[in-house]
C-alpha positions as CSV (number, residue, x, y, z in Angstrom):
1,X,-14.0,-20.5,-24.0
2,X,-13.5,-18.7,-20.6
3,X,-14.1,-15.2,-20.2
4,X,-12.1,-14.3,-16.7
5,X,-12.9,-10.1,-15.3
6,X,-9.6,-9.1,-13.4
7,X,-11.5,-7.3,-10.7
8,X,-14.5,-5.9,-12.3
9,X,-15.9,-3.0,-11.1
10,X,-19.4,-2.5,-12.6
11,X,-22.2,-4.9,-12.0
12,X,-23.9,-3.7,-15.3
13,X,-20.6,-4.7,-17.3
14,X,-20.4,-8.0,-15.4
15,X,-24.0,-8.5,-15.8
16,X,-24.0,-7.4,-19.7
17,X,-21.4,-9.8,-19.6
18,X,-22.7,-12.8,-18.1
19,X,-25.7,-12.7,-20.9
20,X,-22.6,-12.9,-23.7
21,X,-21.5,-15.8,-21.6
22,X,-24.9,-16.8,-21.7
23,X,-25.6,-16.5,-25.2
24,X,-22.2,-18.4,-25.8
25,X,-21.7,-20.8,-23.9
26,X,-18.1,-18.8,-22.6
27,X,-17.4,-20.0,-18.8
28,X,-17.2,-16.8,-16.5
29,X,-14.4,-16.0,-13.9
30,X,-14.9,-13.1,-11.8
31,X,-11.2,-12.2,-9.8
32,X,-11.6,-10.5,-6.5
33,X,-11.9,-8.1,-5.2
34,X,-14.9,-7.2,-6.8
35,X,-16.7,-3.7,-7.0
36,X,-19.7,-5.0,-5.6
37,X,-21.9,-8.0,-4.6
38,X,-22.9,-10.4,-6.9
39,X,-26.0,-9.9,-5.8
40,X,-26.1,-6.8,-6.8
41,X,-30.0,-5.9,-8.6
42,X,-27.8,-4.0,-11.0
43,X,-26.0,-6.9,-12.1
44,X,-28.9,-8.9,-12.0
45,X,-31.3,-6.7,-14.1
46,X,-28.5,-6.4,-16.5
47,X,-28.2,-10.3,-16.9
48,X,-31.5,-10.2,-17.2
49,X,-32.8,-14.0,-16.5
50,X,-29.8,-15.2,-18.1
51,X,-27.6,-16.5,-14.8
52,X,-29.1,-20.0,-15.3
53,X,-27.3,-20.4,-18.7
54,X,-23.9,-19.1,-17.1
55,X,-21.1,-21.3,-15.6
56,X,-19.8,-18.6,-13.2
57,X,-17.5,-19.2,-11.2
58,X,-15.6,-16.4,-8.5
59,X,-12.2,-16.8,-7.5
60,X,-10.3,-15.3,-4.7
61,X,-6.6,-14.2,-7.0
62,X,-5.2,-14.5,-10.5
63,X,-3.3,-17.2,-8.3
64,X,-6.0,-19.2,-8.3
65,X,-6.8,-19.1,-11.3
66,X,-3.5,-19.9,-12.5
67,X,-3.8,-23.1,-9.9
68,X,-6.6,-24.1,-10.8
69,X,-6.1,-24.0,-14.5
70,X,-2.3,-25.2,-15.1
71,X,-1.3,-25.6,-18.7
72,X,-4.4,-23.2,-19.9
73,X,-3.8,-20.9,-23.4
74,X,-4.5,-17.5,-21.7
75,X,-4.8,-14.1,-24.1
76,X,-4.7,-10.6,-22.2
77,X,-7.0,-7.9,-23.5
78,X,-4.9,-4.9,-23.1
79,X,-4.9,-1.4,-24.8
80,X,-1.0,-1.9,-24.5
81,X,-1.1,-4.9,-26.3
82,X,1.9,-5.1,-29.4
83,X,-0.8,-6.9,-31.9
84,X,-4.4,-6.6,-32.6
85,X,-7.0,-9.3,-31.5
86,X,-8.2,-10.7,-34.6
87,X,-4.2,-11.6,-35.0
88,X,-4.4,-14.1,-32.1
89,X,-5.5,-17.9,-32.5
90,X,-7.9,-18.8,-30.4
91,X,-8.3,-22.6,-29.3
92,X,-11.4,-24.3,-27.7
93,X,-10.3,-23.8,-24.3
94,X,-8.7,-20.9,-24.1
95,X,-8.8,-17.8,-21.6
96,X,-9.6,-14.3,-22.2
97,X,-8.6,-12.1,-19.4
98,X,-10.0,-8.5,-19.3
99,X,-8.8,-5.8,-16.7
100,X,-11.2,-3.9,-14.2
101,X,-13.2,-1.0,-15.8
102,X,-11.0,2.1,-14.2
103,X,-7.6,0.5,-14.9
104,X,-6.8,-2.6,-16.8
105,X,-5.0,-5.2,-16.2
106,X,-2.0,-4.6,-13.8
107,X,1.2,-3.6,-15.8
108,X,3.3,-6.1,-13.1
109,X,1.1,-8.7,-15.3
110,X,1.4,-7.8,-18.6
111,X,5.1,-7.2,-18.5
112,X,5.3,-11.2,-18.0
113,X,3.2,-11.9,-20.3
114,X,2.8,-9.2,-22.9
115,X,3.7,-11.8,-25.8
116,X,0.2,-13.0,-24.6
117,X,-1.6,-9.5,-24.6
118,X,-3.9,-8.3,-27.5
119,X,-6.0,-5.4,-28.2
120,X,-8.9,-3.8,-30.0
121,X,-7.3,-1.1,-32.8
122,X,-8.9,2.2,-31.8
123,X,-7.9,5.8,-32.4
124,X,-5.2,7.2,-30.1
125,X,-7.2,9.8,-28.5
126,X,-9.8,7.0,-27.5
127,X,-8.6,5.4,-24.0
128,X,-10.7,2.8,-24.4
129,X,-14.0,0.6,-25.1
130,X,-16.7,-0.1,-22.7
131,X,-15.3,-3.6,-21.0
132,X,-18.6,-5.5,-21.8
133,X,-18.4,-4.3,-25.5
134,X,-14.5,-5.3,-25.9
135,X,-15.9,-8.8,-24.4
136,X,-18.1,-9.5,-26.7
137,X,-15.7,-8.2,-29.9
138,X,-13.0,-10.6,-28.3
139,X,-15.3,-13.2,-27.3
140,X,-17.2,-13.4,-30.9
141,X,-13.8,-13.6,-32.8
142,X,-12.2,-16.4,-30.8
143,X,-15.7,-18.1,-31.7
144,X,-15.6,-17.2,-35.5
145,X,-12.4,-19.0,-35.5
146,X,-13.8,-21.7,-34.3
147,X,-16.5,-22.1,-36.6
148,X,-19.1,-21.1,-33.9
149,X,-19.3,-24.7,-32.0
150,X,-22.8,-25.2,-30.5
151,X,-24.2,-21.5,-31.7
152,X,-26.7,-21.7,-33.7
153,X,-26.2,-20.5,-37.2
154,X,-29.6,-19.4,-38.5
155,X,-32.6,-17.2,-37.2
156,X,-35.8,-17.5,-38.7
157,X,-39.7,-15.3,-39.0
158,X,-41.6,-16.2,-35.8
159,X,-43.1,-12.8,-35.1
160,X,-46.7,-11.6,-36.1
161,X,-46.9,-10.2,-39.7
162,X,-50.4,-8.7,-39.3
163,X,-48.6,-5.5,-37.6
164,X,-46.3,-4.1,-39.2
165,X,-44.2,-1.2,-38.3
166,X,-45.0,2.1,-39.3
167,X,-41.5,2.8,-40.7
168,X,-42.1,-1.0,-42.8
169,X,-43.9,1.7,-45.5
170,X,-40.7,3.2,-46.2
171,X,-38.7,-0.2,-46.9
């Protein structure tokens, strides 16, 4: 899967977003301009020490993108989407393009594509979701589809009994 960020704005979104891609296995393509370096300490301390895991990649247009990438399955997160995420089908390879923080995706692009576009039901008085929060609803259905390739499936009791948690009396 490949996450792309139409000209994020927010290192902590990118960042929180880099350790989904992280804890994926989801390629990440950042479209400039961006709101700030990628360098940033604010991206950075919200990757945490992820970045190694992350195939990020930072590209100068949705052009490019397009160029480098012909033939690709793309899906358009959009609160102006016609149909609901979950609705889509997701495939292996496919792109998920999310608009910047402040204004989405342009509406020049989702006019020509909005067969493409989906969104995360809300109410109607809510504008939106918090962009790393709709990438990670997004990114974690395309993946259920897909059985969850590669994730692993199970966790297991690694952690120190001998202190429990006050609250564990009241369980």
């Amino acid at each position: 899967m490949y996450i792309v960020l139409y000209q994020p704005e927010i290192p902590q979104n990118t960042g929180n977003i880099a350790r989904t891609c992280a804890a994926t296995g989801a390629h990440l393509i950042l479209i400039e301009p961006l709101g700030f370096e990628i360098s940033d300490k604010y991206l950075k301390r919200a990757g945490l020490d992820y970045f190694h895991l992350v195939d990020m990649q930072v590209l100068p247009s949705f052009d490019a993108l397009l160029e480098k990438y012909p033939g690709a399955t793309f899906h358009f997160a959009s609160t102006k989407a016609p149909r609901a995420y979950h609705e889509a089908k997701f495939g292996e390879n496919d792109f998920i393009v999310f608009g910047c923080e402040t204004k989405g995706l342009p509406e020049s692009l989702l006019s020509r594509v909005y067969d493409r576009c989906i969104r995360i039901p809300m109410r109607k008085e809510a504008r939106s979701l918090n962009l790393s929060n709709s990438v990670a609803i997004v990114l974690y259905e395309a993946l259920r589809q897909q059985g969850f390739p590669g994730l692993q499936g199970e966790g297991s009791l690694t952690g120190r009994e001998d202190e429990a948690a006050p609250w564990m009396d009241y369980v």
